[in-house]
Short mmCIF file of the C-alpha atoms (twelve columns), coordinates in Angstrom:
data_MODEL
# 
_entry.id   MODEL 
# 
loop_
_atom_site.group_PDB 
_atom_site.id 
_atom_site.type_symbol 
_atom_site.label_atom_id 
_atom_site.label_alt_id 
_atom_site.label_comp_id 
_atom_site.label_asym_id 
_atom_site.label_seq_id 
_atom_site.Cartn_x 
_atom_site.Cartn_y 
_atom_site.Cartn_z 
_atom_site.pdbx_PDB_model_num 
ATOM 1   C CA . UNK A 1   25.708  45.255  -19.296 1 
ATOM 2   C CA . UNK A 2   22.805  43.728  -21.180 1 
ATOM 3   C CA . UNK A 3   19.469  41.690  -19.585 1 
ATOM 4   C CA . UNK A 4   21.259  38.699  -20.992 1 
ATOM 5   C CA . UNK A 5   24.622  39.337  -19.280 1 
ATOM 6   C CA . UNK A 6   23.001  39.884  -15.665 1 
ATOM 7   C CA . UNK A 7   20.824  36.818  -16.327 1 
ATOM 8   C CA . UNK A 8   23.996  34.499  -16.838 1 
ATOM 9   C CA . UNK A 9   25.653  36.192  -14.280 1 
ATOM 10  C CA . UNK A 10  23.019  35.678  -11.850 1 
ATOM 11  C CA . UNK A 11  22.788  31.962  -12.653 1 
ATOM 12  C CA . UNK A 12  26.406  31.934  -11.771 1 
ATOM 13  C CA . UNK A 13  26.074  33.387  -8.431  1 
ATOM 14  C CA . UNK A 14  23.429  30.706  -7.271  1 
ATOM 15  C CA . UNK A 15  25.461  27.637  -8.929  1 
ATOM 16  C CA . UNK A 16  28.314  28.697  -6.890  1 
ATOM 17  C CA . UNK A 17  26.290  29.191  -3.893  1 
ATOM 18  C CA . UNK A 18  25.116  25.601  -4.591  1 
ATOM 19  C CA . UNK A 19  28.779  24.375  -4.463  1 
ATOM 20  C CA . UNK A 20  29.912  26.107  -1.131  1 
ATOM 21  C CA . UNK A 21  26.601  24.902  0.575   1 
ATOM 22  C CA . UNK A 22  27.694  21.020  -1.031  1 
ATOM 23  C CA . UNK A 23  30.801  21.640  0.356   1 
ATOM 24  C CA . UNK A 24  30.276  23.143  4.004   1 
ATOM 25  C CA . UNK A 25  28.172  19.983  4.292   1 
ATOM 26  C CA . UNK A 26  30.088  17.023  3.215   1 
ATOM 27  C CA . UNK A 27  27.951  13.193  2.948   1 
ATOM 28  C CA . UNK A 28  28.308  10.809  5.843   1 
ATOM 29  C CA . UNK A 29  30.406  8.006   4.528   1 
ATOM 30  C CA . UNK A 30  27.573  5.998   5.308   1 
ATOM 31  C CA . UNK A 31  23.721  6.844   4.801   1 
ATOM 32  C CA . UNK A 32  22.159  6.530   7.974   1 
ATOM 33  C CA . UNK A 33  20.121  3.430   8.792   1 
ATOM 34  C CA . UNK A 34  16.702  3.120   8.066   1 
ATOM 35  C CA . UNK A 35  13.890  3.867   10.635  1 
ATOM 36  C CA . UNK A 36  12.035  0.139   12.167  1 
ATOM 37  C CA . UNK A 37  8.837   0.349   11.004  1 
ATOM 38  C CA . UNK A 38  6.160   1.987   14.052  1 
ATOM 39  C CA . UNK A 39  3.970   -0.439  15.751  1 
ATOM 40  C CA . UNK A 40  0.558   0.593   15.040  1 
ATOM 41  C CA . UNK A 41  -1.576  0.361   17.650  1 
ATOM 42  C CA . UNK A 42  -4.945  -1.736  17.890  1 
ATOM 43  C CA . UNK A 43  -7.848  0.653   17.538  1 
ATOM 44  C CA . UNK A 44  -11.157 0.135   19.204  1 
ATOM 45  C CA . UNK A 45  -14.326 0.602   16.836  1 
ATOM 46  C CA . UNK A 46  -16.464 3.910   18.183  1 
ATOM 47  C CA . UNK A 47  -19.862 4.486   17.265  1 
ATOM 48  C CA . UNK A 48  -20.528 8.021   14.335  1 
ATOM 49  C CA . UNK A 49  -22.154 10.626  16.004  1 
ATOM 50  C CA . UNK A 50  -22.606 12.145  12.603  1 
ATOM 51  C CA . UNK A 51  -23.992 11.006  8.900   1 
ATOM 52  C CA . UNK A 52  -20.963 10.280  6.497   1 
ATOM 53  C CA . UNK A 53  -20.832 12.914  4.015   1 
ATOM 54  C CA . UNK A 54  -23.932 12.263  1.616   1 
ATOM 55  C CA . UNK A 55  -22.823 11.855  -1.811  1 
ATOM 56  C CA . UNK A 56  -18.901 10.908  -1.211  1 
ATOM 57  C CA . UNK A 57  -18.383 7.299   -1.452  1 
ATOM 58  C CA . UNK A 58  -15.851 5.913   0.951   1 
ATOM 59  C CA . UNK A 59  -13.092 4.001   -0.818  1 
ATOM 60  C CA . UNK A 60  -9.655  1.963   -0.052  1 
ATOM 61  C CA . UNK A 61  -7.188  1.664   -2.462  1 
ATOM 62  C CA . UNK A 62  -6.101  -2.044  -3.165  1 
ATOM 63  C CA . UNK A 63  -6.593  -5.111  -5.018  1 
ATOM 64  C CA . UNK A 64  -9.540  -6.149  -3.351  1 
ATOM 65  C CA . UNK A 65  -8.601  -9.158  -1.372  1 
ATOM 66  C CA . UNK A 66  -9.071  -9.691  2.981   1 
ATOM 67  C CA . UNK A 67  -6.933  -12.500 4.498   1 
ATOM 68  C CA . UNK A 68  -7.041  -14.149 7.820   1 
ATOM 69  C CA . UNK A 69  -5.341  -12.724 10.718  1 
ATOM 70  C CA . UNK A 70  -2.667  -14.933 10.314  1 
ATOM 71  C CA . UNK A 71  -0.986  -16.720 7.772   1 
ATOM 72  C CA . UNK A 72  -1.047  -20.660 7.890   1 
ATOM 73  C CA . UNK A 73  1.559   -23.252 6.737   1 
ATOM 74  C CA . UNK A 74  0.907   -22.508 3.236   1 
ATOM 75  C CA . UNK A 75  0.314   -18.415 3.431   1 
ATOM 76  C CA . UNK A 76  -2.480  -16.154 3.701   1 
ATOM 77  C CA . UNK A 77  -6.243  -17.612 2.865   1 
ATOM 78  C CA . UNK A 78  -8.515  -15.136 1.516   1 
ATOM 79  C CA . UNK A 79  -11.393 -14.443 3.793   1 
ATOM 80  C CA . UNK A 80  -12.826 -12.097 0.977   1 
ATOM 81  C CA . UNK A 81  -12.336 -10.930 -2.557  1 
ATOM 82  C CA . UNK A 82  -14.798 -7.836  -3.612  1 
ATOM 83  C CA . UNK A 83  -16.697 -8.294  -6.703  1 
ATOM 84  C CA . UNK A 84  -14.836 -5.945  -10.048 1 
ATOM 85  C CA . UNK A 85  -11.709 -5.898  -8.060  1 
ATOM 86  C CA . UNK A 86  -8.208  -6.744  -9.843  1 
ATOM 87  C CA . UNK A 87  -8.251  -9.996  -7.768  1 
ATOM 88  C CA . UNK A 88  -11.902 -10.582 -8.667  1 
ATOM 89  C CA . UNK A 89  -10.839 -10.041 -12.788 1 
ATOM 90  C CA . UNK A 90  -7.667  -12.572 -12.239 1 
ATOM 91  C CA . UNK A 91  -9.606  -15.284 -10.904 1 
ATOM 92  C CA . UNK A 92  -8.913  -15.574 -7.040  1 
ATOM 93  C CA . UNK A 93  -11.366 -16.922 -4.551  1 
ATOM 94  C CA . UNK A 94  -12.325 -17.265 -1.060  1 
ATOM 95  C CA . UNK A 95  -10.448 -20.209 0.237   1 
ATOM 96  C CA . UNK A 96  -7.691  -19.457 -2.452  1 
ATOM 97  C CA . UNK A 97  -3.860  -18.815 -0.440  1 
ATOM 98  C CA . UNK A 98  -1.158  -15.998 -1.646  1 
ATOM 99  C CA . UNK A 99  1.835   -18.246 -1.046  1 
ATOM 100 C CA . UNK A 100 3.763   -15.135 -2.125  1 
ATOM 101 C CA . UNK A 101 3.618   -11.540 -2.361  1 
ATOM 102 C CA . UNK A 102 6.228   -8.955  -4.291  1 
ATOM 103 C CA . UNK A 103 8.698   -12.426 -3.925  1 
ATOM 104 C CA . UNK A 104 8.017   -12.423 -0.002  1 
ATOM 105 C CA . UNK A 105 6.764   -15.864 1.534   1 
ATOM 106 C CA . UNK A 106 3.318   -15.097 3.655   1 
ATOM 107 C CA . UNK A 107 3.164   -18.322 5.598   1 
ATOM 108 C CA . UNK A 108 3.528   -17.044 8.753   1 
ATOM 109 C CA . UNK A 109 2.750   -13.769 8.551   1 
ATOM 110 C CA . UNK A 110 0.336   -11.310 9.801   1 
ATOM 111 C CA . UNK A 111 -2.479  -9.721  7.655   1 
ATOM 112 C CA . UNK A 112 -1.097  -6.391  8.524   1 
ATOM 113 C CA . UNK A 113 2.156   -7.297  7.708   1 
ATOM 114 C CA . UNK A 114 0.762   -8.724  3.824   1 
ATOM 115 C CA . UNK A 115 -1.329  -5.502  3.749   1 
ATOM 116 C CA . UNK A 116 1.314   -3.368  4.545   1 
ATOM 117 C CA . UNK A 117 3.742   -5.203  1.502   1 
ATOM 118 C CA . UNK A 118 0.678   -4.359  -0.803  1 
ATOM 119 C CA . UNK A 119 0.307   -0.597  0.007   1 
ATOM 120 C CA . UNK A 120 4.035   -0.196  -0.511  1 
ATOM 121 C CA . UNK A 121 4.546   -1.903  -3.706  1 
ATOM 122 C CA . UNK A 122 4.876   1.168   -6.459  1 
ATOM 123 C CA . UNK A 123 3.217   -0.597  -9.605  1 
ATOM 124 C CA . UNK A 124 2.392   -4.180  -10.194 1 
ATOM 125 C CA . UNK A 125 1.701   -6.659  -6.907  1 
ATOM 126 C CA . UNK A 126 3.345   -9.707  -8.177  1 
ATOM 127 C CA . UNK A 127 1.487   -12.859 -6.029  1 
ATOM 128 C CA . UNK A 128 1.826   -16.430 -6.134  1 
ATOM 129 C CA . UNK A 129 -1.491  -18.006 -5.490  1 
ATOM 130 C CA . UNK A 130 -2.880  -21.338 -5.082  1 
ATOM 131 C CA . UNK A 131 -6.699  -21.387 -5.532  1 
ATOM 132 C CA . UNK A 132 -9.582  -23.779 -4.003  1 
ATOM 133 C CA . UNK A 133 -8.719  -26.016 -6.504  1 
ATOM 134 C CA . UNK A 134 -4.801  -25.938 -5.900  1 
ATOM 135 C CA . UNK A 135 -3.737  -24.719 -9.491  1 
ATOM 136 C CA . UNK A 136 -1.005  -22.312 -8.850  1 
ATOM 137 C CA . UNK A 137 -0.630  -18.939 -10.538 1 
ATOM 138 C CA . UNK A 138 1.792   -16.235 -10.642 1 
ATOM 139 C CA . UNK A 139 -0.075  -13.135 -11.131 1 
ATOM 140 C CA . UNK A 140 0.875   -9.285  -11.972 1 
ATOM 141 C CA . UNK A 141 -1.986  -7.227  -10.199 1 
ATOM 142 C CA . UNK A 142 -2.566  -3.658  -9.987  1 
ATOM 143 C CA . UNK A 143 -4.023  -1.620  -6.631  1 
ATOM 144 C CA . UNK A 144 -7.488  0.463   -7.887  1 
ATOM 145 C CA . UNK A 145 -9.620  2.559   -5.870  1 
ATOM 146 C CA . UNK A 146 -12.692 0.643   -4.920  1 
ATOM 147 C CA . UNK A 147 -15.690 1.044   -2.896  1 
ATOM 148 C CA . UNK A 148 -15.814 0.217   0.874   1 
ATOM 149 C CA . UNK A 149 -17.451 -3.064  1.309   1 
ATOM 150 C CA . UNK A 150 -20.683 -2.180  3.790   1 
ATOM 151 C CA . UNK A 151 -19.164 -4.553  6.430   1 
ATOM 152 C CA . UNK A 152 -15.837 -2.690  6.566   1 
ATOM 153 C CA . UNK A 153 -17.652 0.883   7.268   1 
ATOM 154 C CA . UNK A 154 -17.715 2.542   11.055  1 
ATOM 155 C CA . UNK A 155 -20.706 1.673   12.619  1 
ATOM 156 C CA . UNK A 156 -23.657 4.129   12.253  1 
ATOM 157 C CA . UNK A 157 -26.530 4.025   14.927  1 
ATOM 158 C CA . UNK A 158 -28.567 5.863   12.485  1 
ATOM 159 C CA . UNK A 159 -27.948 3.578   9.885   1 
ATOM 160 C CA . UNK A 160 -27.419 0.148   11.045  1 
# 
């Protein structure tokens, strides 16, 4: 028996090992259901006893918009958009509304809930916006790693 004969006749062994494992286990006729989503739960704000890391910037990973806490009639008002951001480069504004994000209506909603469509869209965020000026535009944005705005950092004693 060759090296090439044992290698085929190992590869044998473990695809047949694969089919009796396949077949002691059999698929539930149905996939189970889906988890809820987990509540998160509010966090309180706690003073650093130490300095950040010197040299690593702190970052999120987003388009670079903050909302209100909730949505109004129309959907979500921007309460921010950080300067170089996607949103920033497409034109969106403080005062401006996403009436719609990944197809989803935000009127309504909670910022968490908007946030949390945004950090699991794979790809493009599709929106629907509606700007200061109320021109409406459907927009294909993608999430970047950007720096932490100052106001959205822990608190530091030492550096206040």
């Amino acid at each position: 028996m060759g090296p090439t004969s044992h290698h085929t006749h190992s590869l044998r062994l473990g695809v047949g090992f694969f089919a009796m494992l396949a077949l002691a286990h059999p698929l539930p006729a149905r996939p189970p259901a889906s988890p809820a989503l987990p509540t998160v739960p509010r966090q309180t704000i706690t003073p650093l006893t130490k300095q950040p890391t010197p040299g690593l910037p702190q970052l999120l990973f987003g388009l670079g918009v903050g909302f209100d806490r909730f949505g109004g009639a129309q959907g979500m008002t921007l309460t921010r958009v950080l300067p170089d951001s996607p949103a920033a480069r497409a034109g969106l504004a403080v005062g401006g509304v996403l009436v719609e994000i990944n197809g989803i209506v935000t009127a309504g909603r909670t910022a968490d809930e908007c946030i949390r469509i945004i950090q699991n869209t794979d790809g493009p965020v599709r929106l629907k916006y509606v700007g200061p000026d109320q021109e409406e535009k459907a927009l294909k944005l993608r999430k970047v790693w950007l720096p932490m705005p100052p106001a959205l950092l822990p608190y530091n004693p030492e550096n206040p």
